[in-house]
PDB file of N, CA, C and O in Angstrom:
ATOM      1  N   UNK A   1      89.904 102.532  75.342  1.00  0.00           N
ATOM      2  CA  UNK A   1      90.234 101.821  76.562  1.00  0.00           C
ATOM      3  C   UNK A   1      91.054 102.751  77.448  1.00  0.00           C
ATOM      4  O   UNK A   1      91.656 103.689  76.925  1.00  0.00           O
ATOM      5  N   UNK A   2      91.107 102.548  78.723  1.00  0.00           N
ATOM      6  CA  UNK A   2      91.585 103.499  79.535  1.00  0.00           C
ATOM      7  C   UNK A   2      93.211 102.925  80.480  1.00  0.00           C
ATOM      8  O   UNK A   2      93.806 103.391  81.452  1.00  0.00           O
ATOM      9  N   UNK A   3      93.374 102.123  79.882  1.00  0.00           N
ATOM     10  CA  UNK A   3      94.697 101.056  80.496  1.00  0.00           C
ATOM     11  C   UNK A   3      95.205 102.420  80.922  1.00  0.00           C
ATOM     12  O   UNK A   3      95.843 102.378  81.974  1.00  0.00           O
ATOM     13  N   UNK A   4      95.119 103.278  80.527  1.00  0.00           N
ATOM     14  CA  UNK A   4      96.597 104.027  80.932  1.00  0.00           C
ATOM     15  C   UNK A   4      96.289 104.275  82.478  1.00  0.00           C
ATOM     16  O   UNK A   4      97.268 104.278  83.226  1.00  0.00           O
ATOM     17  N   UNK A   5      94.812 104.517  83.124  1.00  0.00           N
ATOM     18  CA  UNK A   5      94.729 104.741  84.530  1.00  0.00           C
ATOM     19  C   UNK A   5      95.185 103.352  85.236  1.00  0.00           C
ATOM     20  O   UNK A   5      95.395 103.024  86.403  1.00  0.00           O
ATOM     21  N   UNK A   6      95.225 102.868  84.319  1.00  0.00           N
ATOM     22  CA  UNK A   6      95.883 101.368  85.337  1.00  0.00           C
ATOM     23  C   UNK A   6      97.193 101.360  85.258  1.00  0.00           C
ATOM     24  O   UNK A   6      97.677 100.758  86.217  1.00  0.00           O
ATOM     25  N   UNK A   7      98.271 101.928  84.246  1.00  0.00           N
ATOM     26  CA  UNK A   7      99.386 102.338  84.702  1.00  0.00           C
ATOM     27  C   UNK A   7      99.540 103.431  85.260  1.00  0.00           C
ATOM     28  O   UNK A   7     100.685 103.845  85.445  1.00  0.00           O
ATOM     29  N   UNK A   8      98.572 104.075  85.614  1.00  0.00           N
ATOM     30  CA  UNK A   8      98.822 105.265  86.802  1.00  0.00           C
ATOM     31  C   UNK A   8      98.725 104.585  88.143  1.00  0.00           C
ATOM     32  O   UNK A   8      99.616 104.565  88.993  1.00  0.00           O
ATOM     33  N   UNK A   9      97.642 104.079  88.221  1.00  0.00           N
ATOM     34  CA  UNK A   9      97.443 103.396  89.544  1.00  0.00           C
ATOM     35  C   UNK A   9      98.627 102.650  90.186  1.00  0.00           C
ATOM     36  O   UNK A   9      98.912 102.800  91.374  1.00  0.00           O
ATOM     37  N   UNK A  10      99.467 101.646  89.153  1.00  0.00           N
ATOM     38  CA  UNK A  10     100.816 101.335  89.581  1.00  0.00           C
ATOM     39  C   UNK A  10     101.575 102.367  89.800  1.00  0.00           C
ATOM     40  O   UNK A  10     102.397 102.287  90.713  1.00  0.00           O
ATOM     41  N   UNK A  11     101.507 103.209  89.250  1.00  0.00           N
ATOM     42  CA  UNK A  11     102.962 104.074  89.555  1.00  0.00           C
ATOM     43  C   UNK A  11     102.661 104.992  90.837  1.00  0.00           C
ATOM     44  O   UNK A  11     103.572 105.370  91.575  1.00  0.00           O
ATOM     45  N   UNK A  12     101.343 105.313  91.040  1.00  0.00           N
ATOM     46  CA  UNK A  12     101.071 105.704  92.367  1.00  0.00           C
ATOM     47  C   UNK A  12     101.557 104.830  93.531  1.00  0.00           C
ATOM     48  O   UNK A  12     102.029 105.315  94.560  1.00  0.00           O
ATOM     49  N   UNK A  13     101.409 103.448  93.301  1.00  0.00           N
ATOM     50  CA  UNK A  13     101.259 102.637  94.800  1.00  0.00           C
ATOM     51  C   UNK A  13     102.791 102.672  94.713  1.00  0.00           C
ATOM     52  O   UNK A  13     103.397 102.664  95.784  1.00  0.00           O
ATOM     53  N   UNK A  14     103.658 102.718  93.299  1.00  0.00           N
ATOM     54  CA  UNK A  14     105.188 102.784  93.526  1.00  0.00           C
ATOM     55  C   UNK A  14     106.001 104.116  94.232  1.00  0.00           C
ATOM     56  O   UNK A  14     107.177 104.124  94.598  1.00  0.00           O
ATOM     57  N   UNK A  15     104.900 105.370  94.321  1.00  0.00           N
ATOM     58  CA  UNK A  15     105.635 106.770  94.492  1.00  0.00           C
ATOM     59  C   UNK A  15     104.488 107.350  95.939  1.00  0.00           C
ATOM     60  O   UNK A  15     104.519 108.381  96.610  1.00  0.00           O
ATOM     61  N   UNK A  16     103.544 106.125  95.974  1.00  0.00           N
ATOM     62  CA  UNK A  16     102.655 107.758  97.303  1.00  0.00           C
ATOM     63  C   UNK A  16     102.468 106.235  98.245  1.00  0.00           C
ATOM     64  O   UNK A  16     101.453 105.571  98.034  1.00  0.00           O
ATOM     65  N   UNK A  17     102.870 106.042  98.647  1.00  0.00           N
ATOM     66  CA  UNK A  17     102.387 105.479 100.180  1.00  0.00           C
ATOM     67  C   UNK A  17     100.851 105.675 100.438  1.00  0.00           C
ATOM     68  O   UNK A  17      99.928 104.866 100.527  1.00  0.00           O
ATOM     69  N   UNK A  18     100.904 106.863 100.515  1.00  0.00           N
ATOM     70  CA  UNK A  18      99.322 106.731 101.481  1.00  0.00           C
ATOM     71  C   UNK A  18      98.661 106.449 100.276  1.00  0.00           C
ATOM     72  O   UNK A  18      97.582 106.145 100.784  1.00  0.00           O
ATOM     73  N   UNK A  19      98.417 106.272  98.684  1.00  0.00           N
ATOM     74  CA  UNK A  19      97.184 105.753  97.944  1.00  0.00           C
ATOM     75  C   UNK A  19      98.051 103.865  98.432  1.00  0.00           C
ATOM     76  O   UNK A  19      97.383 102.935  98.884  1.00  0.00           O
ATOM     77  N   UNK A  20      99.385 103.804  98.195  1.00  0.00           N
ATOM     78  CA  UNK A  20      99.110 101.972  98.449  1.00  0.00           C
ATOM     79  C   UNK A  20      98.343 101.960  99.839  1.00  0.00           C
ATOM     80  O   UNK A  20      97.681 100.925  99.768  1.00  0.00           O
ATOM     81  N   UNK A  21      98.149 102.391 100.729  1.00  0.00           N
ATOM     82  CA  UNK A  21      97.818 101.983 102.381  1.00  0.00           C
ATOM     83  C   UNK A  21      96.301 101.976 101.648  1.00  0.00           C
ATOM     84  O   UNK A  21      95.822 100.856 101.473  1.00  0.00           O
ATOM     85  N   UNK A  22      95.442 103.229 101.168  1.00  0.00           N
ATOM     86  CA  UNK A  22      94.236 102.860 100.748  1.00  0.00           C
ATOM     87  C   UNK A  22      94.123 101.910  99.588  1.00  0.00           C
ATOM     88  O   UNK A  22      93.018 101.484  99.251  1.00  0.00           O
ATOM     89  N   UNK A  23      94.709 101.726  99.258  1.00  0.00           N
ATOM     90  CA  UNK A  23      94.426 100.440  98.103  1.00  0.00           C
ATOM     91  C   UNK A  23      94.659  99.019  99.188  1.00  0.00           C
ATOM     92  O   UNK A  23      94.288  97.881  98.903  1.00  0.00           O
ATOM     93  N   UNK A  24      95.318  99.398 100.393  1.00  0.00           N
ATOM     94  CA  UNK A  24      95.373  97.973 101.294  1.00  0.00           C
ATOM     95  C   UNK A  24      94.484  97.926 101.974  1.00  0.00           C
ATOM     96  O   UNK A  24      93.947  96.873 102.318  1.00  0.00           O
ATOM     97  N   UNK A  25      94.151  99.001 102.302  1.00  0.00           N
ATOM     98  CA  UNK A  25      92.374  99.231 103.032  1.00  0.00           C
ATOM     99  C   UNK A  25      91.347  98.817 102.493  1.00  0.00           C
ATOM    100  O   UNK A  25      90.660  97.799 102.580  1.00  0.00           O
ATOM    101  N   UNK A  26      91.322  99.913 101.814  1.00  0.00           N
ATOM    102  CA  UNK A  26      89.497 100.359 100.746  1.00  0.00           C
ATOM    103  C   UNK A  26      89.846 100.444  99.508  1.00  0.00           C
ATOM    104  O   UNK A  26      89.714 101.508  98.903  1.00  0.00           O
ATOM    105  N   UNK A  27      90.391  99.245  98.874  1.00  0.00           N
ATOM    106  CA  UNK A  27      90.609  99.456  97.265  1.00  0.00           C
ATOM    107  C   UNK A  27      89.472 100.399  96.599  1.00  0.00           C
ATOM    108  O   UNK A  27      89.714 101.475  96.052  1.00  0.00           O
ATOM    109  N   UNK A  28      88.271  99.848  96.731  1.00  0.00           N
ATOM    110  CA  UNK A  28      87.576 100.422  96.036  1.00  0.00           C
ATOM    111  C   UNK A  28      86.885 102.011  95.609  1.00  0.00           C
ATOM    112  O   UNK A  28      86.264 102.446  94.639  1.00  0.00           O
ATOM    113  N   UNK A  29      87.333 102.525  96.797  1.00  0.00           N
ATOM    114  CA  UNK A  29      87.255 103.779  97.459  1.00  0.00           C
ATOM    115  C   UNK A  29      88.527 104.574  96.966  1.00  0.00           C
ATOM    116  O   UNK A  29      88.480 105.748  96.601  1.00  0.00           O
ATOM    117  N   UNK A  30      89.950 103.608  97.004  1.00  0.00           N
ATOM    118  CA  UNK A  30      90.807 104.645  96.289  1.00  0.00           C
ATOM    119  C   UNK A  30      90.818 104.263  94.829  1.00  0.00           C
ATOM    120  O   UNK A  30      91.634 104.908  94.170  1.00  0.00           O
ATOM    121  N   UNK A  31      90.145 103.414  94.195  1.00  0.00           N
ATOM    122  CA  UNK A  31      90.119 103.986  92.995  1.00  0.00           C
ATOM    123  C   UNK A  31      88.571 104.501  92.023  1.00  0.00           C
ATOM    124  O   UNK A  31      88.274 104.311  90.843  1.00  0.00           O
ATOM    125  N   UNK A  32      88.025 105.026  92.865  1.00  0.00           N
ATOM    126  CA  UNK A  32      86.199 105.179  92.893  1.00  0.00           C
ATOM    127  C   UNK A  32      86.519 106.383  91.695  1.00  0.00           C
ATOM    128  O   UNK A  32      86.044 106.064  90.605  1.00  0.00           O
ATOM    129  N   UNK A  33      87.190 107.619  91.703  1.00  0.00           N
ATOM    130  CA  UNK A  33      87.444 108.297  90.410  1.00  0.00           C
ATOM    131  C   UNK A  33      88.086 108.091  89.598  1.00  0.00           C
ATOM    132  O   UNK A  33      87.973 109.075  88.868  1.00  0.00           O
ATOM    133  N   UNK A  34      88.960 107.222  89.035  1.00  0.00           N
ATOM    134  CA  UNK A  34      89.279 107.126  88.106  1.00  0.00           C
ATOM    135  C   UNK A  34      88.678 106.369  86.792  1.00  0.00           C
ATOM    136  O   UNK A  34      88.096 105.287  86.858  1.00  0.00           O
ATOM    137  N   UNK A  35      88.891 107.055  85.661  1.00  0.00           N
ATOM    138  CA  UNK A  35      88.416 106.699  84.435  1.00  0.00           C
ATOM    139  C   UNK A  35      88.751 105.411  84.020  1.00  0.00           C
ATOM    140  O   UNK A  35      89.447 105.262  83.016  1.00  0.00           O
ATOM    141  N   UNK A  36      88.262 104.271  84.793  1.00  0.00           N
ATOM    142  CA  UNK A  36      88.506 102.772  84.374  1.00  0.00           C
ATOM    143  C   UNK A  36      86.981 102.361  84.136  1.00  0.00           C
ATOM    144  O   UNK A  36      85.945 102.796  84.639  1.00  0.00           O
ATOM    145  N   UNK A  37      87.304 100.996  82.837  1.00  0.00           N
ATOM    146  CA  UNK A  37      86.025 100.908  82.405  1.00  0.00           C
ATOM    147  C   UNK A  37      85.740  99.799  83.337  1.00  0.00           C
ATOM    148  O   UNK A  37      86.685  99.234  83.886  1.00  0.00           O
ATOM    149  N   UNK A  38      84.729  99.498  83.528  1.00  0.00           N
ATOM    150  CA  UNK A  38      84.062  98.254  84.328  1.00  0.00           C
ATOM    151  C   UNK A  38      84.908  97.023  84.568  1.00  0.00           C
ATOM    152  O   UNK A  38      85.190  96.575  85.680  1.00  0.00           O
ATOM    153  N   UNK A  39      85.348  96.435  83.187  1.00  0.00           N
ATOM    154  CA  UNK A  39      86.240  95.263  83.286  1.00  0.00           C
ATOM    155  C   UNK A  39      87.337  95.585  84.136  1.00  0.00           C
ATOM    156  O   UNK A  39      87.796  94.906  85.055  1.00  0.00           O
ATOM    157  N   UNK A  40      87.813  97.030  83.601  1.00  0.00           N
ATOM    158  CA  UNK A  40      89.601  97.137  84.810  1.00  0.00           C
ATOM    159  C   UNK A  40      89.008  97.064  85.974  1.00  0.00           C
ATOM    160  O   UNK A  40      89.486  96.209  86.720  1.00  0.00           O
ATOM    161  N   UNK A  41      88.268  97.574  86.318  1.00  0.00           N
ATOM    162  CA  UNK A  41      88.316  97.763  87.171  1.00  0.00           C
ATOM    163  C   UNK A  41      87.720  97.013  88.205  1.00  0.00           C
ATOM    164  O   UNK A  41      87.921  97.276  89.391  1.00  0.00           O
ATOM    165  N   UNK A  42      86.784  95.823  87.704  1.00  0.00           N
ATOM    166  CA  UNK A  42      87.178  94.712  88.274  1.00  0.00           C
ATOM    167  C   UNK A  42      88.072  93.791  88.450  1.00  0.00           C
ATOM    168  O   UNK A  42      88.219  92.914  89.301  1.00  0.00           O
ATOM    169  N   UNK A  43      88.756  94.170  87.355  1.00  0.00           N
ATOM    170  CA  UNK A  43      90.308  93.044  87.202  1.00  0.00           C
ATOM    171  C   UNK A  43      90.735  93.958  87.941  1.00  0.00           C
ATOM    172  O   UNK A  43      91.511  93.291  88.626  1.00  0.00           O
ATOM    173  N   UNK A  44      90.813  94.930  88.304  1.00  0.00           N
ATOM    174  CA  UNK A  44      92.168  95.892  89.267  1.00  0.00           C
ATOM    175  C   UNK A  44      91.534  95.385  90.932  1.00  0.00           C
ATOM    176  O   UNK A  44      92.384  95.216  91.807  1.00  0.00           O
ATOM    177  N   UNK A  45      89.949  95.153  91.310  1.00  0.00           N
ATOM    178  CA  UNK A  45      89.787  94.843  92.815  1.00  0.00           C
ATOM    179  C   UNK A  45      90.153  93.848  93.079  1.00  0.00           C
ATOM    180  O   UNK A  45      90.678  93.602  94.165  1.00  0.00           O
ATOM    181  N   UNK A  46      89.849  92.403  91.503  1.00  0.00           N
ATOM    182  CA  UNK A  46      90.189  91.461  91.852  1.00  0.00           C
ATOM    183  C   UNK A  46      91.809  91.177  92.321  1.00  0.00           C
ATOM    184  O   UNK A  46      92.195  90.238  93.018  1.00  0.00           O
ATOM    185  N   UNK A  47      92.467  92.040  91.856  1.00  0.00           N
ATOM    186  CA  UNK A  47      93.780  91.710  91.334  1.00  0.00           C
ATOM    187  C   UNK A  47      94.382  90.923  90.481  1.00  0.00           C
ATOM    188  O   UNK A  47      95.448  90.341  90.682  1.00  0.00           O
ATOM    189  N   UNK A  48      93.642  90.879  89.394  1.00  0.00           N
ATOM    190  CA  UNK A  48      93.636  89.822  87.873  1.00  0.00           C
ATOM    191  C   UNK A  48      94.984  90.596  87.317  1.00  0.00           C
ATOM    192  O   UNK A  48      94.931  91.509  86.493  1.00  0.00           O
ATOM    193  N   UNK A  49      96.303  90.040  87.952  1.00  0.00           N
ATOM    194  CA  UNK A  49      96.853  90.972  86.623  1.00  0.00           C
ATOM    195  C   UNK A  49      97.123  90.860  85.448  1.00  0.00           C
ATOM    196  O   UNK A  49      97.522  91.724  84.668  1.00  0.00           O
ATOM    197  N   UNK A  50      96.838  89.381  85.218  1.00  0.00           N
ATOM    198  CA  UNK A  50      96.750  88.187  84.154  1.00  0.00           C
ATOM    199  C   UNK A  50      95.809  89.251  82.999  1.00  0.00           C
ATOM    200  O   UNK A  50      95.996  89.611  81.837  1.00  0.00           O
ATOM    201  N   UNK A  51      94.730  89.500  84.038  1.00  0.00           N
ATOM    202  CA  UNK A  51      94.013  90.091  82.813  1.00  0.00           C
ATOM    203  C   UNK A  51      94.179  91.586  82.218  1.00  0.00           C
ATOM    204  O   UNK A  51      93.970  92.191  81.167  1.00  0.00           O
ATOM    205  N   UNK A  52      94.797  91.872  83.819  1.00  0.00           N
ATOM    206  CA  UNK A  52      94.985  93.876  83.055  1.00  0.00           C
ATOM    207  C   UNK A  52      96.124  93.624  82.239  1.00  0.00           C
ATOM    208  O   UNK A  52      96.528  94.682  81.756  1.00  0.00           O
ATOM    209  N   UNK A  53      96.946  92.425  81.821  1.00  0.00           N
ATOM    210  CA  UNK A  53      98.304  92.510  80.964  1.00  0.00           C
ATOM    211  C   UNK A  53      97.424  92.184  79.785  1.00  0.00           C
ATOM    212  O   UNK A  53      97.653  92.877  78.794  1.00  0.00           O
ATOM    213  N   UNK A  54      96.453  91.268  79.668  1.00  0.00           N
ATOM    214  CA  UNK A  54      95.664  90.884  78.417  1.00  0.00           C
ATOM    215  C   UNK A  54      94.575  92.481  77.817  1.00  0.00           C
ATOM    216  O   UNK A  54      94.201  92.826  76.696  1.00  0.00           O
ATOM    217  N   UNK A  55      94.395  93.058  79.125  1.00  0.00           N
ATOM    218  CA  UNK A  55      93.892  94.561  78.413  1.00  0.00           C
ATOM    219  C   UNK A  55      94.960  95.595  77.990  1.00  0.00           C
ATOM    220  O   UNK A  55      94.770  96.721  77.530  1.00  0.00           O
ATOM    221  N   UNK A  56      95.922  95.073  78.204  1.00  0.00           N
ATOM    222  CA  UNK A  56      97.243  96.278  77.907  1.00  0.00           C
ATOM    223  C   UNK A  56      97.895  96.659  78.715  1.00  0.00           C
ATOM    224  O   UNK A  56      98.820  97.324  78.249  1.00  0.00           O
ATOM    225  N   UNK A  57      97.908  96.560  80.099  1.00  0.00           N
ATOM    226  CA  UNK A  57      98.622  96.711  80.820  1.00  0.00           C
ATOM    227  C   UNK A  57      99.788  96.352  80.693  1.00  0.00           C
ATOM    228  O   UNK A  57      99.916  95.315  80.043  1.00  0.00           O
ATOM    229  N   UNK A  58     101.219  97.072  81.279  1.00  0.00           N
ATOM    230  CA  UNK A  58     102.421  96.559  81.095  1.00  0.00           C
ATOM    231  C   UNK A  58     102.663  95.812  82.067  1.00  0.00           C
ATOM    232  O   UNK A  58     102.088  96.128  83.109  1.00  0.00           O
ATOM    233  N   UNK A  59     103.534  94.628  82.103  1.00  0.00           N
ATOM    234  CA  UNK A  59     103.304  93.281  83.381  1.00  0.00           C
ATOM    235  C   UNK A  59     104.461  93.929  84.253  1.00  0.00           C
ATOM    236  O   UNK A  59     104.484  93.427  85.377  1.00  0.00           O
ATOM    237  N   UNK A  60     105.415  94.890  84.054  1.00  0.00           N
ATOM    238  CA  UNK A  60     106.257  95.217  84.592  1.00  0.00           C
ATOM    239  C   UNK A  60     105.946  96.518  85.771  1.00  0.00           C
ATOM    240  O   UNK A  60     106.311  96.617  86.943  1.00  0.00           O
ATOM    241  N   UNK A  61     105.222  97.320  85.018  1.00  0.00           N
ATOM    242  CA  UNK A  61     104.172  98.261  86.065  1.00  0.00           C
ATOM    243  C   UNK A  61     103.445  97.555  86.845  1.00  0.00           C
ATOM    244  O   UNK A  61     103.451  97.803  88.051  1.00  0.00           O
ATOM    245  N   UNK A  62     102.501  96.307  86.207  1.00  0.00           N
ATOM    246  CA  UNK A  62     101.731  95.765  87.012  1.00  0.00           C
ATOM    247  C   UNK A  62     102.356  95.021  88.674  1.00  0.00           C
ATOM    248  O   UNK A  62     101.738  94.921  89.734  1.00  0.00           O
ATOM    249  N   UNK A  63     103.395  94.714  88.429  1.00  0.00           N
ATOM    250  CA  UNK A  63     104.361  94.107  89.756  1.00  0.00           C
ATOM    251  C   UNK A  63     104.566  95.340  90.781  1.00  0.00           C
ATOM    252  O   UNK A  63     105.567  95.103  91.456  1.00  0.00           O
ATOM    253  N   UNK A  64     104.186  96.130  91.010  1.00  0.00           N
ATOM    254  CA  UNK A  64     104.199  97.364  91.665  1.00  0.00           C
ATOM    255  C   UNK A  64     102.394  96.687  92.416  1.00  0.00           C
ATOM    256  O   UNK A  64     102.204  96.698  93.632  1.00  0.00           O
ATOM    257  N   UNK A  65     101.849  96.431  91.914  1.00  0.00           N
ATOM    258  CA  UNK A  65     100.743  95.614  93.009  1.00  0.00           C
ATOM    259  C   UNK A  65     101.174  94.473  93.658  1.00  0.00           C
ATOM    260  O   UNK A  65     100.627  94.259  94.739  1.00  0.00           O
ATOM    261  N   UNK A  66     102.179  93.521  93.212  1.00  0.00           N
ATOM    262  CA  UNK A  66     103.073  92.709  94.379  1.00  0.00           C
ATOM    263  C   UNK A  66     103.997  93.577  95.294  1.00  0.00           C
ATOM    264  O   UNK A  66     104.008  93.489  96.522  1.00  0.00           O
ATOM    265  N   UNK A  67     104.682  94.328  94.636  1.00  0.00           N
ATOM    266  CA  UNK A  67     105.861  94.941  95.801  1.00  0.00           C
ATOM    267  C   UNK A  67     105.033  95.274  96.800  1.00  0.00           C
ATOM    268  O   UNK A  67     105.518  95.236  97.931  1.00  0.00           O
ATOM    269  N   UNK A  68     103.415  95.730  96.631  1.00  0.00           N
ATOM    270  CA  UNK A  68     103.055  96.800  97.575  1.00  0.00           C
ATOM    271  C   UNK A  68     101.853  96.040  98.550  1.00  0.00           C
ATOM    272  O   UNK A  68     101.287  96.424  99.574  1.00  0.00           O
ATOM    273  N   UNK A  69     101.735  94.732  97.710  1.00  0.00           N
ATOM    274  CA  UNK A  69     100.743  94.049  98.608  1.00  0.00           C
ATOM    275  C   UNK A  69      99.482  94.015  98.522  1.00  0.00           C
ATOM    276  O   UNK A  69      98.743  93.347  99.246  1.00  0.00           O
ATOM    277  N   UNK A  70      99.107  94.831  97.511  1.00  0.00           N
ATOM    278  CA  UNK A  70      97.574  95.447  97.247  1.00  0.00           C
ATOM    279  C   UNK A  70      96.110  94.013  96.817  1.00  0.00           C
ATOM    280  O   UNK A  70      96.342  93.331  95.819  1.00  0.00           O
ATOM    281  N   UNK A  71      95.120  93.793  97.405  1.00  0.00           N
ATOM    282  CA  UNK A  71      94.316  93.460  96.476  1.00  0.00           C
ATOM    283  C   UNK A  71      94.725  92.071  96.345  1.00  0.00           C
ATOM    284  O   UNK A  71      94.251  91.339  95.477  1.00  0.00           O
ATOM    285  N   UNK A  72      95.648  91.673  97.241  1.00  0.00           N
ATOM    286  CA  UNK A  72      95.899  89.802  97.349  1.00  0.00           C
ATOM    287  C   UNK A  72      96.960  89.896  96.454  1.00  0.00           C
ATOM    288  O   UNK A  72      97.770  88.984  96.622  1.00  0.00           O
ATOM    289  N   UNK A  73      97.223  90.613  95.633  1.00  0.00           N
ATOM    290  CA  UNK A  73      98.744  90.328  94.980  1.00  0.00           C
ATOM    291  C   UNK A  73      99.922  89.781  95.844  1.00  0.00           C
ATOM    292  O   UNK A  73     100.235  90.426  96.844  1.00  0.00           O
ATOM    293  N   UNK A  74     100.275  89.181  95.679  1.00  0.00           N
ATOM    294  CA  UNK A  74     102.310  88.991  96.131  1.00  0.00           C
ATOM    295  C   UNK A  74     103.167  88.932  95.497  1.00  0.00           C
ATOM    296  O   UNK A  74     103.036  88.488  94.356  1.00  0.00           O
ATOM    297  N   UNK A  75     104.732  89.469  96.101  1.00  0.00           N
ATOM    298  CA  UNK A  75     105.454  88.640  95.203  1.00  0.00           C
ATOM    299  C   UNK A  75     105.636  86.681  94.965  1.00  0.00           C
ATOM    300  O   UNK A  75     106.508  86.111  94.308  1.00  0.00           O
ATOM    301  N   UNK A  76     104.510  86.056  95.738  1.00  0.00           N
ATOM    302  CA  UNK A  76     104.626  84.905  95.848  1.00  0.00           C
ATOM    303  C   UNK A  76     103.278  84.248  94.349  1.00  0.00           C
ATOM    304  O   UNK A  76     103.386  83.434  93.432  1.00  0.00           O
ATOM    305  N   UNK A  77     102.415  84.941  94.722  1.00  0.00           N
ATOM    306  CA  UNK A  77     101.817  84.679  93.449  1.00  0.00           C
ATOM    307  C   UNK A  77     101.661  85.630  92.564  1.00  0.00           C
ATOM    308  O   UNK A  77     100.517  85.622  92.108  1.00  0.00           O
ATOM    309  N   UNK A  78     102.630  86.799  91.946  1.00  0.00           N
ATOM    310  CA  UNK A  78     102.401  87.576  91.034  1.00  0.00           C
ATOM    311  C   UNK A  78     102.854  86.602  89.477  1.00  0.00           C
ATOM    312  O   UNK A  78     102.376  86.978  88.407  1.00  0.00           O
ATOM    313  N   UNK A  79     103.724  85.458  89.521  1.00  0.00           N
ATOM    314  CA  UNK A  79     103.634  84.893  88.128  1.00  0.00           C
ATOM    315  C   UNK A  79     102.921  84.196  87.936  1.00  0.00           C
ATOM    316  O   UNK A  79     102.390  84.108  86.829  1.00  0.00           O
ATOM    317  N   UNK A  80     102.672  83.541  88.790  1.00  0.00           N
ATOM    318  CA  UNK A  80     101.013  82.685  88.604  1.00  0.00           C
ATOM    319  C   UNK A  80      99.666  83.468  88.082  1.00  0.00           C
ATOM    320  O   UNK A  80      98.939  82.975  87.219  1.00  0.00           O
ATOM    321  N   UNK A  81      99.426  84.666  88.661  1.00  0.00           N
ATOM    322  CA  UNK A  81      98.852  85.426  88.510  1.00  0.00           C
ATOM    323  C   UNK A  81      98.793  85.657  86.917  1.00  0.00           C
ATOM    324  O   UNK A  81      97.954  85.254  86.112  1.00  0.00           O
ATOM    325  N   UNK A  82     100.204  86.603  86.676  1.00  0.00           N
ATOM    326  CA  UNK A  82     100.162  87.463  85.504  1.00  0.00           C
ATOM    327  C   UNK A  82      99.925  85.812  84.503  1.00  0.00           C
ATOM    328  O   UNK A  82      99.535  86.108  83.373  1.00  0.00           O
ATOM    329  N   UNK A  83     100.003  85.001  84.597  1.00  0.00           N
ATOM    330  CA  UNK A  83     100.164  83.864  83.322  1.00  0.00           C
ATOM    331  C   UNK A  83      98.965  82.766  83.404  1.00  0.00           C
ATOM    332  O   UNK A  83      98.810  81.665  82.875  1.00  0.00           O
ATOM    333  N   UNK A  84      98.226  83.506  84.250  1.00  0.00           N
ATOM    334  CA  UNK A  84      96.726  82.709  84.371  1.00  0.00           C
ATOM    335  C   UNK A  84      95.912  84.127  84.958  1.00  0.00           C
ATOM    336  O   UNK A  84      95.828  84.601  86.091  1.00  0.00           O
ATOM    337  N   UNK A  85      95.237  84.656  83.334  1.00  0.00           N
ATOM    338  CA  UNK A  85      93.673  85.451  83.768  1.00  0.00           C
ATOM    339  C   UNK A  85      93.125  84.789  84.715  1.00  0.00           C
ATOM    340  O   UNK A  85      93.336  83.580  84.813  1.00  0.00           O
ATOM    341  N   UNK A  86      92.194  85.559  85.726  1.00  0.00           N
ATOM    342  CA  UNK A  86      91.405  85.111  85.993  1.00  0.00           C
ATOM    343  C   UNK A  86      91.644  84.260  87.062  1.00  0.00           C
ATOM    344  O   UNK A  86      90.675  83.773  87.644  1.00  0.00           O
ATOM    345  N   UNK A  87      93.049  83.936  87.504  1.00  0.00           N
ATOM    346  CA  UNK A  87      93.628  83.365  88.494  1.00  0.00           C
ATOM    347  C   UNK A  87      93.845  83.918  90.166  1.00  0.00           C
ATOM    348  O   UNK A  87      94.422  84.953  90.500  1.00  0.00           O
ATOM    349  N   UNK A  88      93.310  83.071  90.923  1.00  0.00           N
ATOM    350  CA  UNK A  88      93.485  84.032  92.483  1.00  0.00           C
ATOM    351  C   UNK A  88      94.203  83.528  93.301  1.00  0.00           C
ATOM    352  O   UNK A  88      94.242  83.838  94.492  1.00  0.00           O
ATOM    353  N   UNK A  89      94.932  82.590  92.692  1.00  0.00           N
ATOM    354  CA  UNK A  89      95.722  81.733  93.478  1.00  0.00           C
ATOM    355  C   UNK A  89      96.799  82.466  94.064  1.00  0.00           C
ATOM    356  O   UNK A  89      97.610  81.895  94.793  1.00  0.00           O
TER     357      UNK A  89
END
């Protein structure tokens, strides 16, 4: 499994600005190279973080997609989120 590009991807949108602005743009485009398998990386467009914590993701990295706004995350629904997969509320 490749979780770990999904804690890269957080720590990018926490340290480079311009990948969060393209992840607020063209998610899909800024993460088109990285080594994520199909599922992340639909859970990463959807913004499932419910589910990238159920693939291994750490939920604490994962909140770095609320701070930054990415992909429908907020800080308004990031616990709803992380505690319901599959949730878009």
């Amino acid at each position: 499994m490749s979780i770990y590009a999904v804690h890269k991807i957080a720590q990018r949108l926490r340290k480079d600005t311009a990948f969060a602005e393209r992840m607020r743009q063209d998610p899909s485009a800024a993460i088109a190279d990285l080594p994520l398998t199909d599922q992340e990386r639909r859970a990463v467009l959807d913004g499932d973080v419910g589910r990238l914590a159920e693939l291994g993701a750490h939920g604490y990295l994962l909140g770095a997609f609320a701070q930054q706004r990415v992909v429908g995350v907020t800080m308004a629904n990031y616990v709803q989120r992380i505690h319901d997969p599959g949730s878009t509320a």
